[in-house]
C-alpha positions in Angstrom: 0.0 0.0 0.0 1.0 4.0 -0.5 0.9 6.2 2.0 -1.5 8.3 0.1 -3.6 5.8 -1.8 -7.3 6.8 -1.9 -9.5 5.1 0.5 -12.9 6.1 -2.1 -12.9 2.6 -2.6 -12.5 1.1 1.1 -15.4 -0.5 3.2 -15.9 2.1 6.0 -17.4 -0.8 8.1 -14.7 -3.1 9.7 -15.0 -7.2 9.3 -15.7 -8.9 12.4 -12.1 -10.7 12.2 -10.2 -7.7 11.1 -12.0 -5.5 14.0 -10.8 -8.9 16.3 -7.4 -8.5 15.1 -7.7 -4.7 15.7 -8.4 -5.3 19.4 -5.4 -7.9 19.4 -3.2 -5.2 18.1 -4.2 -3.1 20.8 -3.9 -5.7 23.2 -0.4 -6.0 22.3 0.5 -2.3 22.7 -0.9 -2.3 25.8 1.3 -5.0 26.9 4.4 -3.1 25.0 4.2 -0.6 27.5 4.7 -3.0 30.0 7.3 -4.7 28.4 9.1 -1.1 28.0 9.1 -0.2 31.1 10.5 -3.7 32.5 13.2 -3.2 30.0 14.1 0.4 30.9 14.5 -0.5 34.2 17.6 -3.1 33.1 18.8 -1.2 30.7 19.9 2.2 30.2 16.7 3.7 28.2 18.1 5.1 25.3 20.4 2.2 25.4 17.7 0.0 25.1 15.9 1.5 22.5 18.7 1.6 20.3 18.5 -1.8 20.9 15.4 -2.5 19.9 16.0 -0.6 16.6 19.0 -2.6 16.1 17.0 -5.7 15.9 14.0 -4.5 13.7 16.8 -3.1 11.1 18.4 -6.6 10.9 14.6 -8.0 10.4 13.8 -5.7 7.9 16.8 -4.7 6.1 15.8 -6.3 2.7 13.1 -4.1 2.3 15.7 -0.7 2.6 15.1 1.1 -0.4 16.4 4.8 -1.7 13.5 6.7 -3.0 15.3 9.9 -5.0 13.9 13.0 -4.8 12.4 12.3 -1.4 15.1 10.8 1.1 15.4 14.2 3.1 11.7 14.3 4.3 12.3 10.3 4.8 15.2 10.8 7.1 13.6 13.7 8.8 10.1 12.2 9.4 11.8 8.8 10.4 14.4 10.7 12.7 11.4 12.3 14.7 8.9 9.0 14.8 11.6 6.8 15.7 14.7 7.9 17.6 13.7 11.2 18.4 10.2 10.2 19.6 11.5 6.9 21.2 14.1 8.2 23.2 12.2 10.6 25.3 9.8 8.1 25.6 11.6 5.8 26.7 13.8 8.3 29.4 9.9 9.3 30.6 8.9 5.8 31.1 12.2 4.9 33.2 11.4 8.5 35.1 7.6 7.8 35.6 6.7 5.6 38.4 3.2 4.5 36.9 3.0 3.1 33.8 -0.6 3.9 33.7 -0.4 7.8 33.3 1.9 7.2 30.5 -0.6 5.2 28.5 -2.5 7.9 28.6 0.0 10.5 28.0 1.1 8.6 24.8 -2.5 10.1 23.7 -1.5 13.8 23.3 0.2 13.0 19.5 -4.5 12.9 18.4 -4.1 16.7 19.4 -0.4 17.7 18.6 -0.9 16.0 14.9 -3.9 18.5 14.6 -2.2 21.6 15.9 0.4 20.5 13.6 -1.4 20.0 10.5 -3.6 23.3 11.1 0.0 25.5 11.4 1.9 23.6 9.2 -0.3 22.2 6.4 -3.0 25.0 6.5 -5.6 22.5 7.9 -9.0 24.4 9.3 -10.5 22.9 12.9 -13.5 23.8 14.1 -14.9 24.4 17.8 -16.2 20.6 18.2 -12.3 19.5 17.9 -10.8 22.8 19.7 -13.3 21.1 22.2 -11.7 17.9 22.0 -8.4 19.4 21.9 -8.7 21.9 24.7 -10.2 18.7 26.8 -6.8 16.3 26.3 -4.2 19.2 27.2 -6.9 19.9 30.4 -6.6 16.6 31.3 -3.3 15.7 31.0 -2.6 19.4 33.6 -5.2 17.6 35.9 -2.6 14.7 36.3 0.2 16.5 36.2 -0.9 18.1 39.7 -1.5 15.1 41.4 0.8 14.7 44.2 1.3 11.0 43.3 2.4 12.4 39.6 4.1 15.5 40.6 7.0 13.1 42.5 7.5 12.1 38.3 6.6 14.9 36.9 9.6 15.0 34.7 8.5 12.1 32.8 5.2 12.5 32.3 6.5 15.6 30.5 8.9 13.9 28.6 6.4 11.2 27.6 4.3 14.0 25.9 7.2 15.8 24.3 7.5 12.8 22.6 4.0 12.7 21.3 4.9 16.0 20.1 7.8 14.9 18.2 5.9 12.0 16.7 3.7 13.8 15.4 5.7 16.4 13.6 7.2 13.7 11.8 4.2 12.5 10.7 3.6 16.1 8.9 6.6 14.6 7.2 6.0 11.4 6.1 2.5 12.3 4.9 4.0 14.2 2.0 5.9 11.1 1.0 4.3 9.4 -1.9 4.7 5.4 -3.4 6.7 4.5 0.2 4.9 1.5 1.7 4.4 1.6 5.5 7.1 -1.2 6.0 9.6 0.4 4.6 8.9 3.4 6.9 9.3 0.9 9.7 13.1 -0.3 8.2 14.3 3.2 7.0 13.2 4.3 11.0 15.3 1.5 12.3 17.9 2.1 10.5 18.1 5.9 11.2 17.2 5.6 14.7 19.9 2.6 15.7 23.6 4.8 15.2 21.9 7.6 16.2 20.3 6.2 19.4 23.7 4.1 20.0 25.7 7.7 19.7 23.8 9.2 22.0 23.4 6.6 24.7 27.1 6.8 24.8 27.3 10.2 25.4 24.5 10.4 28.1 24.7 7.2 29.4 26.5 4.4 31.0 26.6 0.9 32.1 25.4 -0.6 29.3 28.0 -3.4 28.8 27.2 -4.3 32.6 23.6 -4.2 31.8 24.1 -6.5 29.0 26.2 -9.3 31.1 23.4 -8.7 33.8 20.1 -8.0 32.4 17.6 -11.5 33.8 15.4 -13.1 30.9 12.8 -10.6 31.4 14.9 -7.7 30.4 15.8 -9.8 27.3 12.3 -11.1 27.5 10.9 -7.3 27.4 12.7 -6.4 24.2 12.3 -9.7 22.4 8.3 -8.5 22.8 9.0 -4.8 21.8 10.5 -6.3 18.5 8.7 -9.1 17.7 4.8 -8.3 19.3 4.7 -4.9 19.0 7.2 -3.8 15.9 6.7 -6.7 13.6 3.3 -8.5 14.4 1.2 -5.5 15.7 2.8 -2.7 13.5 2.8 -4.7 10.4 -0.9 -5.8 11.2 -1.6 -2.5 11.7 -0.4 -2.0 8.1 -2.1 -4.5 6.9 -5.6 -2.9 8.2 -4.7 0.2 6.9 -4.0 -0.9 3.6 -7.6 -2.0 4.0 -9.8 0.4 5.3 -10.0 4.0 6.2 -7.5 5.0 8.9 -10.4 7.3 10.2 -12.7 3.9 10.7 -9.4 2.3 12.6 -8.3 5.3 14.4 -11.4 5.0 17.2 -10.5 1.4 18.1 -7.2 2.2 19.2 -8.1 3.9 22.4 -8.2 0.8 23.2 -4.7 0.9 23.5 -4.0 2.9 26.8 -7.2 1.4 28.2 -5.4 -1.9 27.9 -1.9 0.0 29.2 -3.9 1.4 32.5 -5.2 -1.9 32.9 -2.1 -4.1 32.5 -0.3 -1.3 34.6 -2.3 -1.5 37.9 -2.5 -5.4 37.4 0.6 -6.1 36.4 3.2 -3.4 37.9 0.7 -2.6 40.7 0.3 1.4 39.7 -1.4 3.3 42.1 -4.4 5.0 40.3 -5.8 8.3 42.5 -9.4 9.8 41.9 -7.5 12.6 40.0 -5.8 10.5 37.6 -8.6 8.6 36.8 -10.8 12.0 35.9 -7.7 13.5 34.2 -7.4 10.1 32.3 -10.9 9.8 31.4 -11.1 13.7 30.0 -8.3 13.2 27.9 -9.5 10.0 26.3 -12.9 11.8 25.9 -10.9 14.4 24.5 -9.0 12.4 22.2 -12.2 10.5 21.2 -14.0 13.8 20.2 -11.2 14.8 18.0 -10.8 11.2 16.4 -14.5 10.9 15.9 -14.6 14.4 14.3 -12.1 13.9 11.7 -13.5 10.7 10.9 -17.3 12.5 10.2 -15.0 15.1 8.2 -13.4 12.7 5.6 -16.6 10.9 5.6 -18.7 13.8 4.4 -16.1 15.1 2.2 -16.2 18.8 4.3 
């Protein structure tokens, strides 16, 4: 599939075992966020994700290919989505005590990609995704003053400044054209691994000792960042896309940090306050407005 192939001839209305694969996705990146955060704990974070880069370029390698005319907006966009993006991240999920409140952190690139498009691609909003976008940033500012979250506030920030970078490289790669979604996925692995590996040596240290240390779930964590979430969920993700209307996808994958939150306070034993929950649940809503909105827009053609 091209990233700008015409969804005029895609079924709006998802199958029944594509919209259960959908949720599996989901379920998976809800569980990657688990996984991170185990594996930023044993390794140095940036470390780590340069790591996991590593691995996806070796996976995907055979499908690098130079496209002329269009390789600095490929580097660019790539730079931000993957090492960029991933790095702070990943540095916010080592700071952050709860995995939970990053889940639903990770939502803020539904409102930056907006903003983004309306300053940088001339892209009109009007008030019912102001709304939704004035109602994500609100709610994020309600967690952020919860004393619980204020102990981490540093990387709850962090974990949105990388939804910010995100989705400024998405303003980038959506004025690629012929470049199929996987070879995003390689050319980002391969940008983001020396420049990730650079950089954790500068900043960082101990990773040789975390390597000879790190138990099977450290190795356990990344082997599921690669392989669940980066080849299984990412390329199914492509799969669906390449089959229906990202706007009919895009709702479903709230899912996502539902399944983060949830996995969190089972699995890591977060501690959810009364504030986080409202804060969480006025962002999602937030979010949800402005997904829902853009979805009514492509599908009325105004």
């Amino acid at each position: 599939m091209s990233l700008t192939s015409s969804a005029a001839d895609e079924p709006a209305t998802i199958e029944g075992k594509h919209l259960a694969f959908l949720i599996v996705i989901n379920l998976i990146w809800g569980l990657n966020l688990i996984a991170s955060k185990i594996g930023v704990e044993r390794f140095p974070p940036i470390f780590f994700t340069a790591l996991r880069f590593l691995s996806i370029a070796v996976f995907l390698l055979p499908l690098l290919k130079l496209h002329r005319g269009q390789m600095r907006l490929l580097v660019a966009g790539t730079a931000l989505i993957g090492p960029v993006a991933f790095a702070f991240l990943f540095v916010g999920l080592r700071k952050a005590e709860d995995a939970s409140t990053v889940a639903i952190a990770t939502q803020m690139g539904v409102p930056f990609s907006t903003l983004l498009s309306v300053w940088l691609l001339g892209e009109t909003i009007r008030w019912k995704r102001r709304l939704g976008i004035a109602l994500a940033f609100g709610g994020i500012v309600i967690i952020g003053f919860d004393p619980r979250v204020i102990e981490y506030w540093e990387g709850l920030a962090l974990v949105v400044i990388s939804t910010f970078f995100a989705s400024l490289g998405l303003i980038y790669v959506k004025q690629l054209r012929a470049i199929r979604p996987l070879e995003l996925q390689v050319w980002t692995a391969v940008t983001g691994a020396p420049i990730l590996l650079l950089t954790s040596l500068l900043l960082e240290s101990g990773q040789l000792v975390a390597v000879r240390t790190a138990d099977w779930m450290g190795w356990g964590a990344l082997a599921f960042t690669v392989v669940m979430s980066s080849l299984v969920a990412h390329t199914g993700w492509y799969y669906l896309i390449s089959r229906y209307p990202v706007t009919s996808l895009a709702p479903v994958t709230l899912l996502s940090p539902l399944f983060g939150i949830l996995f969190g306070v089972t699995l890591l034993h977060d501690q959810l306050t009364p504030r986080m929950l409202i804060g969480g649940a006025i962002t999602l809503v937030g979010v949800l407005i402005v997904v829902v909105r853009e979805k009514k827009l492509v599908d009325t053609g105004t």
